[in-house]
C-alpha positions, 0 to 999 in steps of 0.5 A, a space after each residue: 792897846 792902853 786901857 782907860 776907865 774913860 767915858 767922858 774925855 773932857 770929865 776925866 781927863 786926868 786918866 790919859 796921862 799915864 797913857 801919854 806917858 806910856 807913849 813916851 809924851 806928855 798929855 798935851 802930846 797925846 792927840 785925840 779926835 772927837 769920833 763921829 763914826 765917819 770917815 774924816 781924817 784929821 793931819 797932824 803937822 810937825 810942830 801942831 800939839 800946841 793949841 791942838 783942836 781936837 777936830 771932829 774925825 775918826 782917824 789921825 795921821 801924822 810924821 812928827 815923832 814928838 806926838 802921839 796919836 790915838 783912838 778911843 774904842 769899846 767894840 769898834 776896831 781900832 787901826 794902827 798904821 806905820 809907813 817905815 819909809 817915810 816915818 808916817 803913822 796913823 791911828 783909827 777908829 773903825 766902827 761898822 759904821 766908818 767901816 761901811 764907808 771905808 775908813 780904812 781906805 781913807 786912812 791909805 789914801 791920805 797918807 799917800 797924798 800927805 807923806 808919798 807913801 807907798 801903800 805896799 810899806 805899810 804895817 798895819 795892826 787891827 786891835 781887839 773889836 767886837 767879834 763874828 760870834 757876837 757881831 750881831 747886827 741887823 739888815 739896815 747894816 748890810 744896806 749901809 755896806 752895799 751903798 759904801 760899794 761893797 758887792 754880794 762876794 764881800 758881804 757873804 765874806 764878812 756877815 754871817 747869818 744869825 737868828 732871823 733877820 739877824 747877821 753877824 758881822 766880822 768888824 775885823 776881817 772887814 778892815 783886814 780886806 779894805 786894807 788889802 784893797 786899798 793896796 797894802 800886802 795882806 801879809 802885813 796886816 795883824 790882827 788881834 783875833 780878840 772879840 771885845 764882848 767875849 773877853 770883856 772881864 779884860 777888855 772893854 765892851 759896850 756890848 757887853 757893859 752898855 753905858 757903865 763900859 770904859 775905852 780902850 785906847 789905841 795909839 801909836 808914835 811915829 820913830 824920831 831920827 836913827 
C-alpha cells in the first residue's frame, strides 16, 4: 500500500510519481481507472501503457511486467491478485458497493477467461478498509447485498447489528468469502485486519476525514522473465 494526498487525480498528478517509482515504472506506466464503484474490469494488454485510456472500471488486470496497475481507496477494500503460473495480476477497488455486486468474482473470473488461469493459484491480498467496528451502514445496504445474491447465511455472516436500524458490515471479510467463492484456496487469501477509520492518524479515511480525506493507493506488478 503507497499513500497519496490525492483527492483529485487529474489536479495532482505529479504526487503519483513516487508511487510509480516505488512500483519499479515511471508514471506513464503506473495504469489507473476512473472508479464508479461497479464491477467492470478493464484489461491491460502487453504493450498498452501508450496512450492508456484510463476507462471507467474498479478493476484492472494485466501479464505485462513493464506496467503497474492500481486502485485508488479511502475506507473501500483494496484487492491485490497474483496468478504465479502464468504471471497475471489484478488489482481492485471493492467498495460495499462493488462488493454487493461481486467484484471480486469479476476479478477471477476474467482472469481465467484472459490468461487460463486456475482460480486455485491464486494469492490474493485485502488491504486496509473501513472495519466491522465502524462499517456502519443502513438497510438499503443489506438490500443491495440480497439482490447481488447473497443469501440470509452470509449476510448474518458479514453485518452485524448496530444502533437501531443501523448494521455494521465487515467489507473484508465480505471479499475474503466472494474470493473463496469464487473458487480461490481461503488459505491463500491475506488480509490486512486494519480498520481505515480507527487508524486514520496512519491511514486514509473518508469516514473519518470527509471530503479533506487523501488515497491510498494499491498496486501491484506483474514478474518479468526468471
Amino acid at each position: 500500500m503507497f499513500t497519496s494526498r490525492d483527492v483529485e487525480l487529474r489536479d495532482r498528478e505529479h504526487e503519483w510519481t513516487g508511487v510509480a517509482a516505488s512500483l519499479g515504472v515511471t508514471r506513464e506506466r503506473l495504469l489507473l481507472v476512473r472508479q464508479v464503484h461497479g464491477t467492470t474490469v478493464a484489461v491491460a494488454a502487453r504493450g498498452s501503457a501508450r496512450g492508456w485510456p484510463q476507462p471507467e472500471a474498479d478493476a484492472i488486470v494485466t501479464d505485462d511486467p513493464d506496467v503497474a496497475v492500481g486502485v485508488r481507496v479511502a475506507d473501500c477494500a483494496p484487492l491485490l491478485l497474483v496468478d504465479p503460473v502464468t504471471n497475471g495480476v489484478a488489482a481492485a477497488h471493492a467498495g460495499w458497493r462493488g462488493t454487493a455486486a461481486g467484484v471480486a468474482n469479476a476479478v477471477v473470473s476474467t482472469m481465467v477467461g484472459r490468461y487460463g488461469t486456475r482460480p486455485a493459484d491464486l494469492l490474493a491480498a485485502i488491504g486496509p478498509c473501513l472495519g466491522s467496528c465502524c462499517g456502519e451502514v443502513g438497510p438499503d445496504v443489506v438490500r443491495a447485498f440480497r439482490a447481488g445474491g447473497a443469501g440470509d447465511t452470509l449476510l448474518r455472516t458479514w453485518f452485524s447489528p448496530g444502533k437501531g436500524d443501523r448494521l455494521l458490515l465487515d467489507l473484508e471479510r465480505a471479499n475474503r468469502d466472494q474470493l473463496a467463492a469464487a473458487g480461490m484456496d481461503p488459505a491463500r487469501i491475506f488480509g490486512a485486519g486494519l480498520c481505515t477509520k480507527t487508524h486514520s492518524d496512519r491511514l486514509h479515511s473518508y469516514r473519518a476525514d470527509k471530503t479533506a480525506a487523501g488515497r491510498m493507493l494499491a498496486g501491484i506488478r506483474a514478474a518479468g522473465p526468471v
